[in-house]
C-alpha positions in Angstrom: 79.8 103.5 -57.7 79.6 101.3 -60.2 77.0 98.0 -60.8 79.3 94.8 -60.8 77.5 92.3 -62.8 78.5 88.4 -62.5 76.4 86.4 -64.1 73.2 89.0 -64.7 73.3 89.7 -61.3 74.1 93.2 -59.3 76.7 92.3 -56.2 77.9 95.6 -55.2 77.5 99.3 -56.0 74.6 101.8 -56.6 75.2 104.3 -59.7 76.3 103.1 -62.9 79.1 104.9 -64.5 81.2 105.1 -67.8 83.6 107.5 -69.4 84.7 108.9 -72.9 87.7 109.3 -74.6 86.8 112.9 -74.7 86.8 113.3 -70.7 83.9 112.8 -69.7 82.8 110.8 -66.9 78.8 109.8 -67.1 76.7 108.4 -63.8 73.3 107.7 -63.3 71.5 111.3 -62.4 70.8 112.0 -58.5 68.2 115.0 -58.6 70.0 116.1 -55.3 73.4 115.7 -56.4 72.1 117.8 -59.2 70.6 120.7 -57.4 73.9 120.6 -55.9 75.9 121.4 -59.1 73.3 123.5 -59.9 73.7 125.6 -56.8 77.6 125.8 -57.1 77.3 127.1 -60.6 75.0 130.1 -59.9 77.2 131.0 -56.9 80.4 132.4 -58.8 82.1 132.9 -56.4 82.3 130.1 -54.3 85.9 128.9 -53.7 84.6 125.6 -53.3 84.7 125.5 -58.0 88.5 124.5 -57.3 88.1 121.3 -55.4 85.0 120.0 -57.4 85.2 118.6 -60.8 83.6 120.5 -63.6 79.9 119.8 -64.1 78.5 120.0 -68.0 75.1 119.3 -67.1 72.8 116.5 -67.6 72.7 114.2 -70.7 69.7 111.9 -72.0 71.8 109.4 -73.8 69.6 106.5 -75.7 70.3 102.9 -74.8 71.6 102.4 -78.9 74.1 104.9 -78.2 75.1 103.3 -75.1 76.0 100.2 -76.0 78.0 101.5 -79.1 80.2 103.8 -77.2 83.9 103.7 -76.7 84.6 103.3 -72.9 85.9 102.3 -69.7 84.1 101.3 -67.3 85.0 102.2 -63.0 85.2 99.4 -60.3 85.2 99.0 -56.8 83.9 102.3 -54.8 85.8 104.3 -57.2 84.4 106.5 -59.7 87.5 107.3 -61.8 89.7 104.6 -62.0 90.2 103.2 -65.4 90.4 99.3 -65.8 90.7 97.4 -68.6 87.9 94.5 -68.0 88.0 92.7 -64.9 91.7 92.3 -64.2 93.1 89.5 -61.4 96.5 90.0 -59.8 98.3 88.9 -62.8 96.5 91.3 -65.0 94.6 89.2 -66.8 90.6 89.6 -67.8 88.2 90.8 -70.1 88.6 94.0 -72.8 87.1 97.2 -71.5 85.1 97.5 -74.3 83.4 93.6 -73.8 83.4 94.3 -70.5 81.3 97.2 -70.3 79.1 95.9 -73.3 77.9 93.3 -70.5 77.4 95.6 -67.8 75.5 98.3 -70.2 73.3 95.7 -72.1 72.1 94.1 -68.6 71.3 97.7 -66.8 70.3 99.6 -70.6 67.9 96.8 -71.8 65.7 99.2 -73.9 67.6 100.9 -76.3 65.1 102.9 -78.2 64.7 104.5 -74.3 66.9 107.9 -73.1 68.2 108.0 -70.4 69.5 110.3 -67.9 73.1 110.9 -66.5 74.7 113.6 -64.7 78.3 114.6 -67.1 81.4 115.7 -65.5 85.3 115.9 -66.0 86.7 112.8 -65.9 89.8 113.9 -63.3 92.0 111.3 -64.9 91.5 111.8 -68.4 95.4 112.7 -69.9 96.7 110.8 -67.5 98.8 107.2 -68.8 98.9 105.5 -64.9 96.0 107.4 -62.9 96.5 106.1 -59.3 93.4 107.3 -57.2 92.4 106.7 -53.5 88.5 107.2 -52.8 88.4 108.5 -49.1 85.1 109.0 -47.1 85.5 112.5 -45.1 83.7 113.1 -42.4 81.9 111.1 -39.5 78.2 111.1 -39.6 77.1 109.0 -42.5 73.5 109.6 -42.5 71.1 112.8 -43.3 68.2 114.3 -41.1 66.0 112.3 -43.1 67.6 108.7 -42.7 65.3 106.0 -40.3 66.5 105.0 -37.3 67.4 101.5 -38.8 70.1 103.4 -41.1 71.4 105.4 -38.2 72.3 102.7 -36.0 73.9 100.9 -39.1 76.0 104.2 -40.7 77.0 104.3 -36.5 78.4 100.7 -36.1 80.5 101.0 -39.3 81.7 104.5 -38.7 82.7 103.2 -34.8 84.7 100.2 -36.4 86.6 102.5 -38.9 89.0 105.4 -38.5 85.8 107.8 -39.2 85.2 107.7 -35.7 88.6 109.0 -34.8 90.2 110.5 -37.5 86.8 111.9 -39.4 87.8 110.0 -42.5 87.9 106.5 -43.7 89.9 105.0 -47.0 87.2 103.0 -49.5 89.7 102.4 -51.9 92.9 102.6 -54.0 94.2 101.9 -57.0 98.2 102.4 -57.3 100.9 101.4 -59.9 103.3 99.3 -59.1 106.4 99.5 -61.8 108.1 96.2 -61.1 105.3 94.5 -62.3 103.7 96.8 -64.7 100.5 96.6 -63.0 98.4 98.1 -60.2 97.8 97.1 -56.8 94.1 97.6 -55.7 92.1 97.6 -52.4 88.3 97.2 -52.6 86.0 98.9 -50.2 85.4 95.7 -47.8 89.3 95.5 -47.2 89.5 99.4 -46.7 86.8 99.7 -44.2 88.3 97.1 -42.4 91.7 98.9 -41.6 92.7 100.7 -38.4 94.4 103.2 -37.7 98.1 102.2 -37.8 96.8 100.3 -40.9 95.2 103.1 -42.3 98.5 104.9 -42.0 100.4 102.2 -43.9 97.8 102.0 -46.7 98.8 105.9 -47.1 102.4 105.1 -47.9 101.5 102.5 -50.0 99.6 104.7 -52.0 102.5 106.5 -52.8 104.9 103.6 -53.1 105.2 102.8 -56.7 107.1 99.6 -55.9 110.7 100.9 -56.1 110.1 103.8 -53.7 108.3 106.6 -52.4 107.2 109.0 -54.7 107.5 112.3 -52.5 107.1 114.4 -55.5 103.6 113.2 -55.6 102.4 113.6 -51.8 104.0 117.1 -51.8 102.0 117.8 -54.6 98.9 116.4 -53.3 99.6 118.2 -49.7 99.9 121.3 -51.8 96.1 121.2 -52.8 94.6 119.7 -49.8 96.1 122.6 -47.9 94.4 125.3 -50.4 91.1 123.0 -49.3 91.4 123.2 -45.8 91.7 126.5 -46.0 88.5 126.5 -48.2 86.6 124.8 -45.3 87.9 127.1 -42.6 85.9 129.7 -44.2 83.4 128.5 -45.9 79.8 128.3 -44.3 77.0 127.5 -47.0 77.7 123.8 -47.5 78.1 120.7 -45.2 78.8 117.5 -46.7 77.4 114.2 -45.2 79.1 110.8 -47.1 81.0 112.6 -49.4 84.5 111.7 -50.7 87.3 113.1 -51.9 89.9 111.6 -54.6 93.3 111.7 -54.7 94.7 111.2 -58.0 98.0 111.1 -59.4 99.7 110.1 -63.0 102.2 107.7 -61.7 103.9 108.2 -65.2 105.5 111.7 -64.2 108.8 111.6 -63.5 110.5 113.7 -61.3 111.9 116.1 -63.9 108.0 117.0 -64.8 105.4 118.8 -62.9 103.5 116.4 -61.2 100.1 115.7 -62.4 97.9 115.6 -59.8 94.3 116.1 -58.6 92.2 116.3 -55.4 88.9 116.4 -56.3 85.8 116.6 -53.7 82.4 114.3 -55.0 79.2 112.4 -53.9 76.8 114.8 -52.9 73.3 113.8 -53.0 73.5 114.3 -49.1 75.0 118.1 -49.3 72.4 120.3 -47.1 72.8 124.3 -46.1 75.1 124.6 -43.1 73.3 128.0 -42.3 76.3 129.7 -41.3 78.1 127.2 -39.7 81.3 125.6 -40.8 81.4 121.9 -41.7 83.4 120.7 -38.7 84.1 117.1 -39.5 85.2 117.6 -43.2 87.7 120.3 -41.5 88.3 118.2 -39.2 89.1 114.9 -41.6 91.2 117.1 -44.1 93.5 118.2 -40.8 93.9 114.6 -40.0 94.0 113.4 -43.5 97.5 116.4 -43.9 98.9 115.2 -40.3 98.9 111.6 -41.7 100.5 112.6 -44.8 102.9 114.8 -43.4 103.8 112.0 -41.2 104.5 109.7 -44.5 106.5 111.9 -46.1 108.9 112.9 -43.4 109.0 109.5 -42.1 107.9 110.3 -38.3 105.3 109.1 -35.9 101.8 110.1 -36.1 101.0 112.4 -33.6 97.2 112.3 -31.7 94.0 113.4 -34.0 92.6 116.3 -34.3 89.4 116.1 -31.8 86.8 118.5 -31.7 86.6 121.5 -29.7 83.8 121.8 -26.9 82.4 124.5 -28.6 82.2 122.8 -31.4 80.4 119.7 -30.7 76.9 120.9 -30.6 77.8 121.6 -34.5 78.2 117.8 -35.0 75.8 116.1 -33.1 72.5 115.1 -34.9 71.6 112.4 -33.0 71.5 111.5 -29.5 72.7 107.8 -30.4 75.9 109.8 -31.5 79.1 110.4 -29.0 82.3 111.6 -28.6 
């Protein structure tokens, strides 16, 4: 997430982030995300290297180099949609560049200073008109270690959302629209404030370019987020508490080419051992998460979620303040 700045001040976000021409997206270091990547990469084998964008390690970059590098910078909840400045409706706004010359000289004031960032692909590099949805999987939004005050909060938010039924949540989008050359964006406030039905409309209009839907796309996309839940149906070493995962597609293939698309898991300064137990509510948020798509593509009503098992409740619980 990125720091907006309007006039010198921080209104929304927590990491900052940039990207390279070369591909490489740059945030702000989380030591736990970190032993996260760190983990993945000495287990080998661990289907989960599919779904998760490439990590390259972590880079001390000085403040002078900063401030003279090439980039784009992300907005709204979204850490790989490319923008060029602040853009209103019409698509107007400041250059990239200016843009996050601003943001990088307010946060970077010291430029003699390195400073830490965690690198990894940049899903949406080689692609002309990246459309990418940020969506929140799973239900419980807080860790064993959170304080009660931050329990009741991450409870009231995931009760007003579709988190609470469907074990996901949409926290933004950013999709091309063709007739007007431009994108259409939702910002996290908007998105957490959708319901259901509204949730399941936001889906198509993710992938409505304006002149239709672009069922290439969503097959394409239902394609990989099958080979994930089959990932979390077997896999038992990670669970994943307010992590996201990205859909991302070049809304500049046509329907000749393959489509060029991504879904790519991230966020995971909260990722803990699941000690031999499956991680029920991502499962269970990718199941809904196909259901709703399936129902966009062919047009039909959505059918009930999927709900956990009996058995499988004692799995999900943390907190006695937590109900089904």
């Amino acid at each position: 997430y990125q720091r907006r700045v309007h006039g010198g001040q921080q209104v929304a976000g927590r990491h900052l982030m940039f990207r390279t021409s070369e591909g490489i997206l740059y945030k702000e270091t989380d030591h736990r995300e970190v032993a996260f990547y760190l983990a993945l990469g000495a287990d080998a084998d661990s289907p989960l290297h599919s779904a998760v964008a490439p990590f390259y390690g972590v880079q001390h970059i000085s403040g002078a180099d900063l401030l003279k590098a090439k980039i784009s910078c992300t907005e709204g909840g979204d850490p790989t949609s490319p923008i060029v400045g602040r853009r209103n409706g019409n698509g107007d706004g400041d250059s990239g560049s200016d843009y996050a010359s601003r943001i990088l000289s307010t946060f970077i004031p010291k430029k003699e200073r390195a400073y830490p960032f965690v690198a990894l692909k940049d899903v949406t590099h080689g692609m002309a008109k990246p459309c990418v949805m940020d969506i929140k999987m799973g239900r419980r939004q807080f860790d064993r270690n959170a304080p009660l005050s931050k329990v009741l909060s991450k409870e009231r938010k995931t009760r007003r959302s579709t988190s609470r039924n469907l074990f996901f949540r949409i926290c933004g989008l950013k999709v091309y629209q063709a007739p007007t050359n431009d994108f259409y964006s939702m910002d996290k406030r908007d998105a957490e404030r959708l319901s259901k039905y509204e949730a399941l409309g936001t889906m198509q209009r993710f992938f409505d370019n304006g002149m239709g839907l672009r069922s290439d796309m969503l097959e394409a996309v239902l394609t990989q987020l099958r080979q994930l839940q089959g990932i979390f149906e077997s896999q038992k070493y990670w669970r994943f508490i307010t992590s996201s995962l990205l859909l991302v597609y070049d809304a500049c293939c046509n329907c000749v080419e393959k489509p060029h698309v991504q879904v790519c898991m991230i966020d995971f300064a909260h990722a803990e051992a699941a000690v031999g137990h499956q991680d029920y509510e991502y499962l269970y948020g990718i199941q809904n998460l196909i259901k709703v798509l399936e129902c966009t593509l062919n047009g039909t009503e959505y059918d009930p979620p999927v709900t956990p098992r009996t058995a499988d409740i004692p799995q999900l619980i943390y907190s006695p303040l937590f109900s089904f």
